[in-house]
GUTOR-301514 format. One record per residue (C-alpha): residue number from 1; residue in one letter; x, y, z. Coordinates in pm, 1 decimal. Layout:
num;residuo;east;north;up
NUM;a;X;Y;Z
...
***
This chain:
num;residuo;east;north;up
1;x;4859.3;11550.4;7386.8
2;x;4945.2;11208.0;7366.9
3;x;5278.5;11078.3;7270.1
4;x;5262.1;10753.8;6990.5
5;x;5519.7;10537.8;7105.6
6;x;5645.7;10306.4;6788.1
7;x;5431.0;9987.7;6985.9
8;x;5111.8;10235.8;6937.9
9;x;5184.0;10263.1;6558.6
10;x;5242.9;9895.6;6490.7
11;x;4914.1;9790.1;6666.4
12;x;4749.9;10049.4;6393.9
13;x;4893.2;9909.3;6115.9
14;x;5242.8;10024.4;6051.1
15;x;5535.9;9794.9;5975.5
16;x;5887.9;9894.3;5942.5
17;x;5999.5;10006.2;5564.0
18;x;6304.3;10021.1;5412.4
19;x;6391.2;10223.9;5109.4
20;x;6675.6;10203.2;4868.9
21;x;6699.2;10561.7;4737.2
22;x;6928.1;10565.6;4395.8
23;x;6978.0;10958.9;4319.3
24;x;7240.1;11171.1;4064.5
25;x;7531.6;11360.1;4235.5
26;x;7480.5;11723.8;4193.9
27;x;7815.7;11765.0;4100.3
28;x;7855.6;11438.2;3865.6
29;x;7499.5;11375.4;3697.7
30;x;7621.9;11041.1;3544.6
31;x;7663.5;10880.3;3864.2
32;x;7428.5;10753.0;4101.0
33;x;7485.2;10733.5;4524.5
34;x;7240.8;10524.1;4708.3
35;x;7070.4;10605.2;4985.4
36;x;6914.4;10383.1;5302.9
37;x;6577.2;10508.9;5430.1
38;x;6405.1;10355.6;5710.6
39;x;6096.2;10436.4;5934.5
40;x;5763.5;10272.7;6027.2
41;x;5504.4;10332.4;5706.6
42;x;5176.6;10206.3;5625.4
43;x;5208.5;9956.5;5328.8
44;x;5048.4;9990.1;5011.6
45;x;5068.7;10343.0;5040.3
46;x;5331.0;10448.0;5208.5
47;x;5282.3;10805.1;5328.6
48;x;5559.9;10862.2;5545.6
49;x;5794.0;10752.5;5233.8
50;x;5590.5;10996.6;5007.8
51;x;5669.8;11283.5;5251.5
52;x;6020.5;11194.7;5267.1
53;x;6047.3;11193.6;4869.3
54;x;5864.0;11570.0;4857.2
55;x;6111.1;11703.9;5186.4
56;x;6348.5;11526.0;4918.0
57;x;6254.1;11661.5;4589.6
58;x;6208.9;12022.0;4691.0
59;x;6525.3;12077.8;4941.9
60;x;6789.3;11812.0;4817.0
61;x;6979.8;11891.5;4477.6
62;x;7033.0;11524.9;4399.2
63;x;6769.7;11449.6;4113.9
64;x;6566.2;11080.5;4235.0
65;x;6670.0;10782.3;3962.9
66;x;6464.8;10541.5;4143.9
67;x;6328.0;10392.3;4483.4
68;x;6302.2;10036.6;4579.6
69;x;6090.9;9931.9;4879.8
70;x;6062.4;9688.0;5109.8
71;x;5786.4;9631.7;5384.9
72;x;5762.7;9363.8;5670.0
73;x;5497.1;9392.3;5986.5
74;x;5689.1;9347.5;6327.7
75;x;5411.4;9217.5;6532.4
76;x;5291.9;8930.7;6441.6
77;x;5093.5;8599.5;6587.1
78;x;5321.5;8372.8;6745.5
79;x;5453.8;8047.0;6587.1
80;x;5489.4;7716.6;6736.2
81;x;5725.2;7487.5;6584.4
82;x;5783.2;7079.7;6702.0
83;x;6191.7;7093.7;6733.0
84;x;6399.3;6886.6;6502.7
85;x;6680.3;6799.6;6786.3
86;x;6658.7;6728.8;7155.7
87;x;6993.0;6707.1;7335.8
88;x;7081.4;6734.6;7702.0
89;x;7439.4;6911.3;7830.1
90;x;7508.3;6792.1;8148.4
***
């Protein structure tokens, strides 16, 4: 069995995500706690984050208020940019 390194699962598509989980305490309903989430997902879909949110919704007792999400690919062509200053040091 072959081991996907996180290189292997950019080239296929998947770009780091980040989740801002807002949830109810257990204990004090009217407040909310947020929560960071972050792992490599496949945007528009995002099926890592939905299995995350079940694992969440069936074996955490804080109740979801809402998820915000964020997506950005990590490999990406390279960029060449002229440079505004040239200066020498010695």
């Amino acid at each position: 069995m072959a081991v996907e390194t996180q290189l292997h699962k950019q080239l296929q598509g998947y770009r780091l995500t980040t989740a801002e989980i807002l949830y109810h305490l257990p204990d004090h309903p009217a407040m909310l706690q947020s929560y960071i989430w972050q792992e490599l997902d496949i945007a528009p879909r995002f099926p890592v984050l939905h299995n995350f949110l079940d694992f969440w919704t069936r074996e955490i007792e804080g109740k979801l208020h809402s998820v915000r999400v964020a997506s950005v690919g990590l490999i990406q062509p390279g960029r060449w940019e002229h440079a505004a200053h040239m200066m020498y040091l010695h």
